[in-house]
VMD Tcl script that draws the C-alpha trace (Angstrom):
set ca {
  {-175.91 115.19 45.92}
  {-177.17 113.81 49.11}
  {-176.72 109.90 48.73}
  {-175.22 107.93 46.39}
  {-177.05 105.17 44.74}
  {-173.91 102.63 44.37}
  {-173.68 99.02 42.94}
  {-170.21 97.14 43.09}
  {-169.62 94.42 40.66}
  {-166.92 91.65 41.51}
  {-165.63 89.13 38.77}
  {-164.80 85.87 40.03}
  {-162.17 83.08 38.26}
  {-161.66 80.02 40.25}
  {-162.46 81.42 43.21}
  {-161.41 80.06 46.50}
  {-164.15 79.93 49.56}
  {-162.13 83.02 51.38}
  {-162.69 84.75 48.15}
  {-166.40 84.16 48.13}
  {-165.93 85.26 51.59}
  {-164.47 88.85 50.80}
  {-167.85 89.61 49.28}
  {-169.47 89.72 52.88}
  {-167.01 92.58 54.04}
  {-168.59 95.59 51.99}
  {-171.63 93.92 51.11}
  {-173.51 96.13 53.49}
  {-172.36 99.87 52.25}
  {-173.52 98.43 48.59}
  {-177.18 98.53 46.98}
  {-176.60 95.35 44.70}
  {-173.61 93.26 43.85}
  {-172.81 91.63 40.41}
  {-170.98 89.02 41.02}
  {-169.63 87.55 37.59}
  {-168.55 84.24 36.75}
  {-165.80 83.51 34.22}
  {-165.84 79.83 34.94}
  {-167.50 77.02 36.60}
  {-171.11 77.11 38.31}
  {-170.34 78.53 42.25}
  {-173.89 79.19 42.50}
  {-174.06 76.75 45.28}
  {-171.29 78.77 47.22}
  {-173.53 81.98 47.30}
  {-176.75 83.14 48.63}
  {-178.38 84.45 45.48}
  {-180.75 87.34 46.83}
  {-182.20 90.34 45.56}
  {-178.88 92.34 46.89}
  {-176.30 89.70 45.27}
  {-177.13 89.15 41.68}
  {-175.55 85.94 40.52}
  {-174.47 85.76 36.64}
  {-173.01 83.01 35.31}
  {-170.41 83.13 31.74}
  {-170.07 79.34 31.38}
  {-166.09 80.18 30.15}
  {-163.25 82.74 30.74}
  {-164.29 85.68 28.73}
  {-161.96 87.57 30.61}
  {-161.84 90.50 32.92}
  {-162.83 93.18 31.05}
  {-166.13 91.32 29.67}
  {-166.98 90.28 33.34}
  {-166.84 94.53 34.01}
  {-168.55 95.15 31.24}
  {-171.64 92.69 31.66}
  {-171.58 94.21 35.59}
  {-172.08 97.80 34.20}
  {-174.68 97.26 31.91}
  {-176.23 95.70 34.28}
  {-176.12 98.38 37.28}
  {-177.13 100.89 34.10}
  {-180.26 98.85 33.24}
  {-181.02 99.05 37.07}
  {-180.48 102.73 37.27}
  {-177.28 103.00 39.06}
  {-175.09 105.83 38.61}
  {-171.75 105.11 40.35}
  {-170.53 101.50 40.19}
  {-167.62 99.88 42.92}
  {-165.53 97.85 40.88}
  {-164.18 94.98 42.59}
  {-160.78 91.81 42.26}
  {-161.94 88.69 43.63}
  {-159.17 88.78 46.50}
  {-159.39 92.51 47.34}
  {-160.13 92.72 50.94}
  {-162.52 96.02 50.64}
  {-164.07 97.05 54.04}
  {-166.94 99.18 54.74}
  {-165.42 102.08 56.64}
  {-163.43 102.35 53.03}
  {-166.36 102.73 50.75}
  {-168.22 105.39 53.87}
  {-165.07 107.32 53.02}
  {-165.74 107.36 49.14}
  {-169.15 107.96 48.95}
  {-168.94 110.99 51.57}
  {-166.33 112.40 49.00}
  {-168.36 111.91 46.03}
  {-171.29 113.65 48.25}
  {-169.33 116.93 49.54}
  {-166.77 117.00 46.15}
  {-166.64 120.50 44.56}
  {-164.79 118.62 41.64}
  {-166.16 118.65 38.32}
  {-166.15 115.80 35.51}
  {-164.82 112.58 38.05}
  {-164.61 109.70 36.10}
  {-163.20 107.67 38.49}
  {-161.99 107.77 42.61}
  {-159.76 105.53 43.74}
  {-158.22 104.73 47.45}
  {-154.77 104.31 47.71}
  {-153.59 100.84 46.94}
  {-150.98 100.24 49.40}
  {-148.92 97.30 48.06}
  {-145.92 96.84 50.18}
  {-147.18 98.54 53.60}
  {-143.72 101.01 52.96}
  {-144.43 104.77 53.85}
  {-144.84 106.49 51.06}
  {-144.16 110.30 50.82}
  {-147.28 111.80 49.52}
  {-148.10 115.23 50.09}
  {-151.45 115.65 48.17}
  {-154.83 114.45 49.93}
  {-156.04 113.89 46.16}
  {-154.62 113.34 42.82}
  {-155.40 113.26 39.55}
  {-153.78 110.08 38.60}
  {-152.94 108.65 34.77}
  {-153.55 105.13 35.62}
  {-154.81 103.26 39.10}
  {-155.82 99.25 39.48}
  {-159.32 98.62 39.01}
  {-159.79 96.82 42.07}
  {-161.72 98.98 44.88}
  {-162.21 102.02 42.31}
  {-165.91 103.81 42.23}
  {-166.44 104.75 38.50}
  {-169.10 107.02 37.28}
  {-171.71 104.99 34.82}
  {-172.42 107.96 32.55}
  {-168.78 108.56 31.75}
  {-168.50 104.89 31.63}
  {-171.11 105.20 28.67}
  {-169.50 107.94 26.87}
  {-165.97 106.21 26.40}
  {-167.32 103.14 25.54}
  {-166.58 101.07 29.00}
  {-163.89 98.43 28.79}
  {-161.96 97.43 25.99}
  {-162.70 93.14 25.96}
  {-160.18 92.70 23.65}
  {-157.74 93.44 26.04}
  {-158.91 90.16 27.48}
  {-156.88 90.74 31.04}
  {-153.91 92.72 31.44}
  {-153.64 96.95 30.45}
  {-157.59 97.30 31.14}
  {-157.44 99.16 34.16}
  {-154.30 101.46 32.21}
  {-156.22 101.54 29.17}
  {-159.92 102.87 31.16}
  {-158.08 105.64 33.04}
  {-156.55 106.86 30.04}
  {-159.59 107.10 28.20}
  {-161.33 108.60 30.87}
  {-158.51 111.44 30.36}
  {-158.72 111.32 26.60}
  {-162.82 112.26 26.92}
  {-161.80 115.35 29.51}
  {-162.67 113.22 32.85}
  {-160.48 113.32 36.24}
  {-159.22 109.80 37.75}
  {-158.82 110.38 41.22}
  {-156.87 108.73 43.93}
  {-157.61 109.71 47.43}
  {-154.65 109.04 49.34}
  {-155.69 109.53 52.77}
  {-158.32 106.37 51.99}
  {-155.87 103.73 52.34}
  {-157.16 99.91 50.97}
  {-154.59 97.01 51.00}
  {-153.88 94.73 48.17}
  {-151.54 92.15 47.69}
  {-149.54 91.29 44.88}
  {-149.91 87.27 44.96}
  {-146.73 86.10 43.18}
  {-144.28 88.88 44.06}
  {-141.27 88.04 44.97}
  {-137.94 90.90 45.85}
  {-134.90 89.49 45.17}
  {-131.48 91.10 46.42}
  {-128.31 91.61 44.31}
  {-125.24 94.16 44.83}
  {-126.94 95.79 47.41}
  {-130.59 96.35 45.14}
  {-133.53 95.02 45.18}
  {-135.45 93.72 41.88}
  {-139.26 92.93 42.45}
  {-140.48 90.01 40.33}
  {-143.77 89.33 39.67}
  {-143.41 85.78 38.23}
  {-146.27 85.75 36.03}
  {-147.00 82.63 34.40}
  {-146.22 82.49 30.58}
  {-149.64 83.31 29.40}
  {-149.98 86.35 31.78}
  {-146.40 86.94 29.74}
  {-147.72 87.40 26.52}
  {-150.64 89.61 27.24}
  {-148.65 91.92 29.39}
  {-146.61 92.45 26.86}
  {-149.19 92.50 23.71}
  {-151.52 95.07 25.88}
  {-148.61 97.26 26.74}
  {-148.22 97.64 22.70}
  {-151.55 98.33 22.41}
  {-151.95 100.92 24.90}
  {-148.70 102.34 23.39}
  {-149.89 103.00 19.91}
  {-152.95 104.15 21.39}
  {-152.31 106.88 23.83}
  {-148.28 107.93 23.43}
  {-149.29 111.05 22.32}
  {-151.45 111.79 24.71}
  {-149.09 110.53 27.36}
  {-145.73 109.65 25.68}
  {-143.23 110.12 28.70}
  {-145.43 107.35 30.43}
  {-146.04 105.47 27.30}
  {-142.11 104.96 27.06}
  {-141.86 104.44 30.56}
  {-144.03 101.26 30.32}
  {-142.03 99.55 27.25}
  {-138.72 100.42 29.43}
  {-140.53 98.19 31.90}
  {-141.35 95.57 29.44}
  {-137.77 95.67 28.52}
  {-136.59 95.73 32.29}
  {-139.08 92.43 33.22}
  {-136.77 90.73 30.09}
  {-133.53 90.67 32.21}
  {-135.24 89.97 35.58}
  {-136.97 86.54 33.86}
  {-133.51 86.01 32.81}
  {-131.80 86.34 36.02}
  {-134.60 85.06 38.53}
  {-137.18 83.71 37.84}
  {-138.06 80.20 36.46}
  {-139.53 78.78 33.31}
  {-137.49 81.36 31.65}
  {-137.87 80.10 28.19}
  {-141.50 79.52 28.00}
  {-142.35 83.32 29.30}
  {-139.82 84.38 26.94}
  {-141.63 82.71 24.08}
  {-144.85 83.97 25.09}
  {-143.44 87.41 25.04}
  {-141.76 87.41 21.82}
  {-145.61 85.90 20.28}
  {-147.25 88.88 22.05}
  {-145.13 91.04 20.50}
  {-146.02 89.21 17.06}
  {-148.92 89.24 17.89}
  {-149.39 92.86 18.19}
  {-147.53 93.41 14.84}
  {-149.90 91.31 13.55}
  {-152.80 92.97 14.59}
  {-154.31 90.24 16.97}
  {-156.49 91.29 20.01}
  {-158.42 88.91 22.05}
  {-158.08 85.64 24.04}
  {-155.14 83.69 23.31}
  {-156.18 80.70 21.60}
}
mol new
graphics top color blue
foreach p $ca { graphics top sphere $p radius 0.5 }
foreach p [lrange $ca 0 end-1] q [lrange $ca 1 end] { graphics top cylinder $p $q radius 0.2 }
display resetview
């Protein structure tokens, strides 16, 4: 492989102009950019040219829709590899150099995925390993490869917007593919609503999610419970200990404590019941 032909799509909801602005810092090391709207006409707010391909959804289909309409449309336009993109990821060029001169020179076989290393809290973490094979990295600054993308089906929309980037890794696993996290490729990405709160000497990170965001963490968690615990139960548990863990820290710190404890409780109804989709 001697260059890699590489599209990026980036979904945008509600986007703020420094968020239309992120586009412009790895717009160069990209052939095309499918930029996705999942609400209102912003049109105005970008230069529609043959590089930046404009698509509007009229509503909030979510963020695995948005993905999907992106791939399809990098596939239709012959693209192999596809750099998949948050709204208010701050993803420079020197990053996706890095990636694409792996994905050039890698002796690895069956990568589904590559991922930099999302650092989240700028803390030094101990990693030993210039590469992993990870279960489960954010979507946001990942390269995928189209062709496995075909073969497991892309993105789940049902999902609507939380467990899709859990749910993608895994099943690139499940269909014998590698998701790979390079950790010397370092990308930063902020958490917007977390907050650490102190008590008896410990720190508990909250995420204060709103109560909607509540319910579909939750419900998705389920989801991606019943379907991959026995490909991955140690992690599968792990993740409902979480759910259960994020019960106690509403509790304690954060506010609106009844509402995102409703909306919990009705995911997890929800799920009984079967439902997938947007919350309605």
């Amino acid at each position: 492989m001697n260059k890699i032909k590489l599209a990026s799509v980036v979904v945008l909801y509600n986007p703020s102009q420094e968020n239309i602005n992120n586009i412009s810092l790895y717009k160069k090391e990209v052939d095309r950019i499918y930029i996705v709207d999942n609400t209102d006409d912003n049109i105005k707010r970008i230069n529609n040219t043959q590089k930046l391909k404009y698509i509007k959804l009229g509503e909030n289909k979510g963020i695995a829709y948005a993905l999907n309409i992106g791939a399809k449309k990098a596939i239709e336009d012959g693209y192999e590899w596809l750099l998949t993109m948050d709204q208010d990821s701050k993803m420079t060029e020197d990053i996706i150099v890095k990636m694409k001169d792996f994905l050039i020179s890698t002796k690895e076989e069956n990568v589904g995925l590559i991922s930099p290393y999302q650092d989240i809290d700028s803390k030094e973490d101990n990693i030993s390993e210039d590469i992993e094979d990870m279960i489960e990295v954010m979507t946001s600054g990942n390269i995928i490869n189209l062709d496995a993308y075909k073969k497991i089906g892309g993105f789940k929309d049902w999902l609507f917007i939380d467990c899709v980037d859990t749910d993608y890794c895994m099943n690139l696993h499940k269909h014998g593919y590698k998701v790979l996290r390079l950790n010397r490729i370092v990308m930063k990405h902020e958490l917007g609503n977390l907050v650490v709160h102190k008590l008896f000497n410990k720190e508990y990170p909250c995420y204060n999610h709103n109560p909607i965001r509540r319910y579909y963490i939750v419900r998705n968690n389920l989801y991606i419970n019943s379907l991959y615990k026995n490909l991955y139960p140690e992690y599968c548990k792990r993740l409902l200990r979480i759910q259960k863990g994020q019960v106690k820290r509403i509790i304690v710190f954060e506010k609106n404590k009844f509402q995102k404890l409703r909306m919990m409780y009705k995911g997890y109804r929800d799920y009984k019941k079967g439902i997938k989709g947007k919350l309605e």
